[in-house]
C-alpha positions as CSV (number, residue, x, y, z in Angstrom):
1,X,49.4,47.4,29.5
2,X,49.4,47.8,25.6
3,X,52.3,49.8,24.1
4,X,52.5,53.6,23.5
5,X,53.9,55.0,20.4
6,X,54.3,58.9,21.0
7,X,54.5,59.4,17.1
8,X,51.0,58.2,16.8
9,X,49.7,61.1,19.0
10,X,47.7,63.5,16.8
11,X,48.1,61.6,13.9
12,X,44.6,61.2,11.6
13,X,43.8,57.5,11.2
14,X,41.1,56.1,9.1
15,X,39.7,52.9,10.2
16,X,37.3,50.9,7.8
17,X,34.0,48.9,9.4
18,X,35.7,50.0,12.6
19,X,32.2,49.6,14.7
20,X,32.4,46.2,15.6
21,X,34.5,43.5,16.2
22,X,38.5,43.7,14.9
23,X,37.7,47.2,13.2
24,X,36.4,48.5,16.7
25,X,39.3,46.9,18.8
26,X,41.6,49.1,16.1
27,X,40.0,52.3,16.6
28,X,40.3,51.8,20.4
29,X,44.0,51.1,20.1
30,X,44.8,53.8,17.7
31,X,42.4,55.9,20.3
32,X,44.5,55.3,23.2
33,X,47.1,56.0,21.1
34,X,45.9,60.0,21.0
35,X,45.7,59.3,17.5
36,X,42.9,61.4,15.4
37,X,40.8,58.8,14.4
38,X,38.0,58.6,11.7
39,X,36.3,55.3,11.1
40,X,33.7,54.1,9.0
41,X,30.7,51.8,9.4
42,X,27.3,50.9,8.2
43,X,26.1,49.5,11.4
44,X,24.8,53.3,13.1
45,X,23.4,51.9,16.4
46,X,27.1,50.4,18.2
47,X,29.3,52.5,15.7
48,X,27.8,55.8,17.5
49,X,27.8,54.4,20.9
50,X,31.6,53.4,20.4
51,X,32.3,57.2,19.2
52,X,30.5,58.3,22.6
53,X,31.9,56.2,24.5
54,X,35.5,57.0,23.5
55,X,34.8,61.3,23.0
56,X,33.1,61.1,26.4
57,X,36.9,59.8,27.9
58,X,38.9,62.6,26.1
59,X,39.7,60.9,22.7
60,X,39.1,62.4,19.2
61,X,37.2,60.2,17.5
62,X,34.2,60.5,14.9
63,X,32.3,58.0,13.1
64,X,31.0,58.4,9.3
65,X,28.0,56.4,7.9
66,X,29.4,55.1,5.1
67,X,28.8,52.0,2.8
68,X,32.3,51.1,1.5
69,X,30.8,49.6,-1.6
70,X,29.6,52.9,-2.7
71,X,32.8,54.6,-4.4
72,X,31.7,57.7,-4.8
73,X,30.2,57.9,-1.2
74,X,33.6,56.3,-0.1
75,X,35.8,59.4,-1.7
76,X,33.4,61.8,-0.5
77,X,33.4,60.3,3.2
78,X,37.3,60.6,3.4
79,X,37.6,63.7,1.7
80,X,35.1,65.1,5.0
81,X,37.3,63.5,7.1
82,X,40.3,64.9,5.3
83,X,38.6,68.7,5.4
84,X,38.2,68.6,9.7
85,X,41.3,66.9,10.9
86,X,43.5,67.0,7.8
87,X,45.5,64.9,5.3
88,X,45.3,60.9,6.4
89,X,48.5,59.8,7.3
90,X,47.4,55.8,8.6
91,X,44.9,54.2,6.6
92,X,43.7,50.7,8.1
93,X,41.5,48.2,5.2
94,X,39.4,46.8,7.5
95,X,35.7,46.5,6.6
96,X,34.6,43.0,5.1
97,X,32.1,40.6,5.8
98,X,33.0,36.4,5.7
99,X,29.6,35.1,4.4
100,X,29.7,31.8,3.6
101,X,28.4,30.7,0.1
102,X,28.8,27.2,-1.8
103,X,30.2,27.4,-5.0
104,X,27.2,26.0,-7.0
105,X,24.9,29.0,-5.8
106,X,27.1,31.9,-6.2
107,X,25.6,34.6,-9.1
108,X,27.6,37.1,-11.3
109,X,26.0,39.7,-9.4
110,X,27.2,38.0,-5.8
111,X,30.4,37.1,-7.0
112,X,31.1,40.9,-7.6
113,X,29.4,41.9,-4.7
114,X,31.5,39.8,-2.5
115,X,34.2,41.3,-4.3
116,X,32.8,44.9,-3.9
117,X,32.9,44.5,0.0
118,X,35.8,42.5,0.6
119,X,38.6,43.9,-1.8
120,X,37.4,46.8,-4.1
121,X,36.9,49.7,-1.5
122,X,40.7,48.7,-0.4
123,X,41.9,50.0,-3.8
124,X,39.7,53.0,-4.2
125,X,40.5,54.1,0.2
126,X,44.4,53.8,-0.7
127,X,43.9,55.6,-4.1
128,X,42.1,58.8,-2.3
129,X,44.9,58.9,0.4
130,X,47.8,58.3,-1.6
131,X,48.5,61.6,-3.1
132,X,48.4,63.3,0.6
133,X,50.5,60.9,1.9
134,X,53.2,61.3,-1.4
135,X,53.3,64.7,-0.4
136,X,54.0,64.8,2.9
137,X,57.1,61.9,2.5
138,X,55.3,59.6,4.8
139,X,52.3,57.5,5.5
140,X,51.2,53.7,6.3
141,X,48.7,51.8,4.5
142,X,47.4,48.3,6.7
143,X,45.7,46.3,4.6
144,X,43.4,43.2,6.3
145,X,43.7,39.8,4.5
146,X,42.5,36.4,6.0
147,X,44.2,33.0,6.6
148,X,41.1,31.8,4.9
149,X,43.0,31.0,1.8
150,X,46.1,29.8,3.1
151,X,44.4,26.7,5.2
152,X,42.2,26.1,2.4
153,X,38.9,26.6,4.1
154,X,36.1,25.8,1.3
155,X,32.7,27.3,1.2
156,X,33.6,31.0,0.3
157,X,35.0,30.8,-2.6
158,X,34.6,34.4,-3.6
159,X,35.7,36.0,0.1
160,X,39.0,33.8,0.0
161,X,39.5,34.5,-3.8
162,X,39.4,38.3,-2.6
163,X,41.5,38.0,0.9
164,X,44.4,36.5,-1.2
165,X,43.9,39.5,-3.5
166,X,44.6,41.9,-0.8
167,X,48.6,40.8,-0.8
168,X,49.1,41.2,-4.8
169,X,47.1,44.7,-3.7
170,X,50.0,45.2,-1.0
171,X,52.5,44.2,-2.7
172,X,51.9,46.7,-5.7
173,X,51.1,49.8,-3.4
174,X,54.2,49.4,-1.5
175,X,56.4,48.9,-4.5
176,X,54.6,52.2,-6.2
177,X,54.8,54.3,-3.3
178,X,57.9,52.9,-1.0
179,X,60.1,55.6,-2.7
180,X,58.1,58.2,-0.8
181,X,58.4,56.9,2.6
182,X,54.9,55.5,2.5
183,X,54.7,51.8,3.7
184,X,52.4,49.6,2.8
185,X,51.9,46.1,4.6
186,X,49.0,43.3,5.0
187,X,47.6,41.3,8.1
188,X,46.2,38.0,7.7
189,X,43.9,37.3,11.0
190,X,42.9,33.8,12.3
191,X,40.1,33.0,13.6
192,X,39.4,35.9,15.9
193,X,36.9,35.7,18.6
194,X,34.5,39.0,17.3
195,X,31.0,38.7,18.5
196,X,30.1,37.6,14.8
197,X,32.2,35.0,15.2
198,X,31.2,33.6,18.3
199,X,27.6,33.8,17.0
200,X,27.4,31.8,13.8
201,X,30.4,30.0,13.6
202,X,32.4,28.9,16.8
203,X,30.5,25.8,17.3
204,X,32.0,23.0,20.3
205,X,33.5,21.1,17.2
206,X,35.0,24.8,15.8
207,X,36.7,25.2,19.1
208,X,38.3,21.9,19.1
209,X,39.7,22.2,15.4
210,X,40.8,25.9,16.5
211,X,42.9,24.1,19.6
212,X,44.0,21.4,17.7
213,X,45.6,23.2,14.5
214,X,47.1,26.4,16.9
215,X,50.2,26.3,18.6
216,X,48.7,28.9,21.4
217,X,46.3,27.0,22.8
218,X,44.5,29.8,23.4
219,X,41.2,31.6,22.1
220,X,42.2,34.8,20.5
221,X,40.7,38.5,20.7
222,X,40.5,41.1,18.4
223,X,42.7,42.7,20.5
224,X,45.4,40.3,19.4
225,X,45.6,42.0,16.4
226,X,44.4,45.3,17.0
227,X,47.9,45.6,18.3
228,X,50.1,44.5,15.7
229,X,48.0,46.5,13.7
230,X,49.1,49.8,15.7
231,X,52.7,48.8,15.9
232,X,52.6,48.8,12.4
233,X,51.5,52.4,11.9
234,X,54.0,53.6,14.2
235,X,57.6,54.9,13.4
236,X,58.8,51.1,15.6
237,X,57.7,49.5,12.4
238,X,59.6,51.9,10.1
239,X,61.6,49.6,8.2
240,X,58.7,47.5,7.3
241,X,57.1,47.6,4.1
242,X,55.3,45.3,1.4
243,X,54.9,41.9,4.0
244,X,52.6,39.9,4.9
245,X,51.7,39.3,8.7
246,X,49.8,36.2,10.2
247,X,48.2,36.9,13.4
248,X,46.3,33.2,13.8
249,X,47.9,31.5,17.4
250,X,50.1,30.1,15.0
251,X,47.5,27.6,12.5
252,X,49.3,28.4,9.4
């Protein structure tokens, strides 16, 4: 039975593309924490059905169509969420998207978009929070990075290029905003079976690298870091600021 962390209860959460795959496993756990939780998606069809699902069990949880690459739409989205359950006081940086590209292909305009969905929308999410969070003398910020760009995986050069990003990101935040009791840390996931994953890239070869270069010779689940994740916004984790976590079976 996963952990309970009675300071989460009632606390608002924001979970970015938290309708699918890692970002849905985190707005479960934060869930069955008795957490508030807010998350945001642009996929409507399984991000409402997850928000049924977990209301229709007793857990207060609401989903808000938003596309993260939109800034504006971004601020307004958590400023709604701010106006029915209150200030954010756990902010998870979820929402990306892995698509491969090669090198030779990649445009300006891709380039920044890649940049746009994978990195940006952190900043701009932790800059609309901040304030609320400086106020009230306490807050966590949980940044999601990659082990993409510490194994040197090629082919996305512009998603790893971003994912490392997301510790200079960290880093800065927690330095900034430490002396207010708001901590600030990154998690770098391996490869995580999520349905996307399973679909385009977990290939009989995949799975035999993925065995080969773990220590845990074992598949692992969103769920896998769903819970680090939620031990990190608890008050367990309250010494811990400005790291980097790997949550990869042990590859890197």
């Amino acid at each position: 039975m996963a952990a309970i962390y009675p300071d989460l209860e009632g606390k608002v959460v924001v979970v970015t593309g938290g309708g699918s795959g890692i970002g849905e496993a985190i707005v479960r756990g934060f869930a069955r924490q008795k957490a508030k939780v807010a998350f945001l998606d642009i996929a409507v069809g399984p991000s409402e059905a997850l928000a049924a699902e977990l209301v229709g069990v007793g857990q207060t949880v609401r989903f808000h169509r938003c596309d993260l690459t939109d800034i504006p739409a971004l601020k307004a989205t958590l400023a709604a969420i701010k106006a029915e359950f209150g200030p954010v006081q756990v902010l998870v940086n979820n929402a990306a998207h892995d698509e491969r590209h090669a090198t030779e292909t990649v445009t300006e305009e891709y380039w920044d978009g890649r940049i746009a969905v994978n990195l940006k929308h952190q900043f701009f999410a932790a800059q609309a929070v901040l304030p609320d969070m400086r106020e009230a003398g306490a807050g966590a910020i949980v940044n999601l990075g990659s082990v993409s760009w510490m194994i040197g995986q090629g082919g996305m050069a512009a998603y790893t290029a971003s994912k490392s990003a997301v510790i200079g990101l960290t880093r800065s935040l927690a330095r900034d905003y430490g002396p207010y009791n708001v901590r600030v840390n990154a998690v770098a996931p391996g490869w995580i079976m999520t349905e996307r994953q399973l679909t385009h890239w977990v290939t009989p070869e995949a799975e035999k690298e993925i065995f080969a270069r773990q220590c845990l010779k074992r598949k692992m689940v969103p769920d896998d870091v769903s819970k680090f994740v939620v031990f990190l916004a608890s008050d367990e984790a309250s010494g811990m600021t400005n790291q980097h976590y790997v949550v990869d079976g042990g590859w890197v």
